[in-house]
TIFIZA-953046 format. One line per 8 residues: their letters; for each residue x, y, z of C-alpha. Coordinates in steps of 0.25 Angstrom, whole numbers, plus 5000, padded with zeros to 4 digits. Layout:
N
A> X/Y/Z | ... .
//
This chain:
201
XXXXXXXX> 5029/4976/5038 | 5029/4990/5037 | 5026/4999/5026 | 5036/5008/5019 | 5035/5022/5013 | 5036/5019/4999 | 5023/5015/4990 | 5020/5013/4975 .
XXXXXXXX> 5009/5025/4977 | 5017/5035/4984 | 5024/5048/4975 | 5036/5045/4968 | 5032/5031/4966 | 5031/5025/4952 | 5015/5022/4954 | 5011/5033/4961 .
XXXXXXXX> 4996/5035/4961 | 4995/5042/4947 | 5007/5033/4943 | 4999/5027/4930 | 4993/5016/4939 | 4982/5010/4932 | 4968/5013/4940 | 4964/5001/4947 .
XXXXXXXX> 4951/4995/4952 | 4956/4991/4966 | 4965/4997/4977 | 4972/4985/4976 | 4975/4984/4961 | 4977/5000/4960 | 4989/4996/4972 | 4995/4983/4964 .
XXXXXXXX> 4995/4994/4952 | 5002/5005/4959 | 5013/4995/4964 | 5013/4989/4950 | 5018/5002/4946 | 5027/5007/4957 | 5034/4992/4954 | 5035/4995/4941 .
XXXXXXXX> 5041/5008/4941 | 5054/5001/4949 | 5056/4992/4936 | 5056/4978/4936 | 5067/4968/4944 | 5061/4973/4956 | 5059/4965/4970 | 5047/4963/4976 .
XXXXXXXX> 5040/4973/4982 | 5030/4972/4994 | 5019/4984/4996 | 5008/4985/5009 | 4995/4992/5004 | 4990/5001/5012 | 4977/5009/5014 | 4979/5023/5009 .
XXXXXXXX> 4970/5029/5016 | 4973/5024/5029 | 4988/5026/5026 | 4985/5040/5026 | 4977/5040/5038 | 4986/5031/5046 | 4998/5034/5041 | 4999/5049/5032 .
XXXXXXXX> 5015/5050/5032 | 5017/5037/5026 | 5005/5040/5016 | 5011/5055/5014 | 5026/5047/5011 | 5016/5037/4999 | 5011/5051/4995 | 4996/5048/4999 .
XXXXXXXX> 4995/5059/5009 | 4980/5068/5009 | 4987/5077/4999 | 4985/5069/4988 | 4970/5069/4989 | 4967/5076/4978 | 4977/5067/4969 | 4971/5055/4964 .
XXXXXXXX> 4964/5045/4972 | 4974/5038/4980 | 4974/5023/4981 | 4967/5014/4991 | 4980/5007/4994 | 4994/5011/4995 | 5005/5001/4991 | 5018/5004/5003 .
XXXXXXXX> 5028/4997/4997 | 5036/4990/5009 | 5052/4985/5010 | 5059/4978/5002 | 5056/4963/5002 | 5069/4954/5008 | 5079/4949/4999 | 5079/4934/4996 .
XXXXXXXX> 5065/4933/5005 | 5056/4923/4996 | 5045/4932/4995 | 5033/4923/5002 | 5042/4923/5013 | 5045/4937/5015 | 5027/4939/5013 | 5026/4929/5024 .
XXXXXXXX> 5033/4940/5034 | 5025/4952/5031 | 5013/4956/5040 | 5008/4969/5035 | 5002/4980/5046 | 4987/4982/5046 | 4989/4994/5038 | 4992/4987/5026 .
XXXXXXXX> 4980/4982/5017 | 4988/4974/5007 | 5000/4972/5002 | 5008/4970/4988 | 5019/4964/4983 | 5027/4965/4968 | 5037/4957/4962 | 5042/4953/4950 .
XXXXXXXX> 5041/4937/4945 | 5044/4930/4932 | 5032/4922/4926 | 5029/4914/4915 | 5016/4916/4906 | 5006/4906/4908 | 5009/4900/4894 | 5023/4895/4899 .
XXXXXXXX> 5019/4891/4914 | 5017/4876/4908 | 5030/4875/4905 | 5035/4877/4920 | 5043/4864/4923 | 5036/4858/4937 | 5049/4855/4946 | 5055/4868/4948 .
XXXXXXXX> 5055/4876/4961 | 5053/4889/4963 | 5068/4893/4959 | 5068/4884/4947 | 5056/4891/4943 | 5061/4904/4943 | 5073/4903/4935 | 5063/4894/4925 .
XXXXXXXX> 5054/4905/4923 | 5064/4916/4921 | 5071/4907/4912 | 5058/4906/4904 | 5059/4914/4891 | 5041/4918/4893 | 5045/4922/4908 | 5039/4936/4913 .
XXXXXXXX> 5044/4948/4921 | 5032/4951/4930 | 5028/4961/4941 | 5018/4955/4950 | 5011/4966/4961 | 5001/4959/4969 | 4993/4965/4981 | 4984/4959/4990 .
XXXXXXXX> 4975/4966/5003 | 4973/4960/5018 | 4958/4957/5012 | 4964/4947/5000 | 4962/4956/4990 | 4973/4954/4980 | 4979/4961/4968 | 4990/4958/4958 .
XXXXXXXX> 4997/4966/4946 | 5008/4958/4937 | 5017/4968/4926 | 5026/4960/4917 | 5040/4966/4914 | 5038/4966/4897 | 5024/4973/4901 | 5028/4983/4910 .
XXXXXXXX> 5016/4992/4909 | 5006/4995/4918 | 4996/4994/4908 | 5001/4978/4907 | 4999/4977/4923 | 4990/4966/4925 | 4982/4965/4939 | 4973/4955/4945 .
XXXXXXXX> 4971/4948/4960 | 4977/4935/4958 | 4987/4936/4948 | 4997/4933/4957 | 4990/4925/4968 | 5003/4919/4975 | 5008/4931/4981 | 4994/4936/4983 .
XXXXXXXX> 4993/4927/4992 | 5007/4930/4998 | 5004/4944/5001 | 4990/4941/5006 | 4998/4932/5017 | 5005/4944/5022 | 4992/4948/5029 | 4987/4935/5035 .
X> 4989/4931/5048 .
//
């Protein structure tokens, strides 16, 4: 899969790198924050959204156009630091396509250390997940829970890199604030795992 020219860190993005994102103790968790905030700034009632993560210096080495069009050409030197990893944000993901399906066709080049993926689910609080009935399917399940009057809106970016390592940040829509952002590695392990797939075998 090739990798396009737009990215969440590039100028004129909404989470460019001065562009309020919390400072972050990884390179991994300061990526999953940056896409956090570029997502956020194109509202909510968004499709999912697929990213490669890239090494940003040897994007520039390799490839200096392309870093020179995600603005992290050498002239920003003196700017601040630039991130260790650089979210390209790819095509649009196929209509109608369940999404572990279209995961399971992706093989990434080997210039791509990770890859992350948001998209927007409803959820329950863990308060009302007893009171799921036990015979629906997937379908019945969905209409159940939107139906549900304690259901939530939530943006879920999670990341993962060829070595395992994996990240995740969840926004709910009645707490749309960065400040509300909460992160952690397995927060949402299923499609953790999913992405970690797309670079085995």
């Amino acid at each position: 899969m090739g990798m396009s020219e737009t990215s969440p860190d590039g100028a004129g993005s909404p989470a460019g790198a001065t562009g309020g994102t919390p400072l972050a103790a990884t390179p991994l968790t300061r990526a999953v924050l940056e896409i956090d905030e570029y997502t956020a700034g194109l509202g909510w009632d968004q499709p999912a959204r697929l990213f490669a993560l890239v090494d940003t210096a040897r994007l520039r080495s390799e490839e200096p156009a392309l870093a020179g069009q995600l603005g992290l050409d050498d002239t920003e030197e003196d700017g601040p630091a630039q991130a260790a990893l650089t979210p390209v944000e790819q095509d649009e993901l196929p209509d109608g396509l369940p999404l572990d399906e279209f995961l399971g066709t992706i093989a990434w080049p080997d210039a791509v250390t990770g890859c992350a993926m948001t998209v927007e689910r409803l959820m329950l609080p863990p308060s009302a997940e007893g009171e799921v009935p036990d015979d629906l399917d997937d379908e019945q399940l969905a209409r159940w829970v939107a139906e549900h009057p304690q259901h939530q809106e939530v943006r879920m970016t999670v990341a993962v890199l060829r070595d395992g390592t994996r990240e995740s940040a969840i926004r709910l829509r009645d707490k749309d604030s960065t400040t509300e952002v909460l992160t952690g590695g397995n927060l949402v392990p299923g499609l953790a795992d999913a992405l970690t797939a797309t670079f085995e075998g």
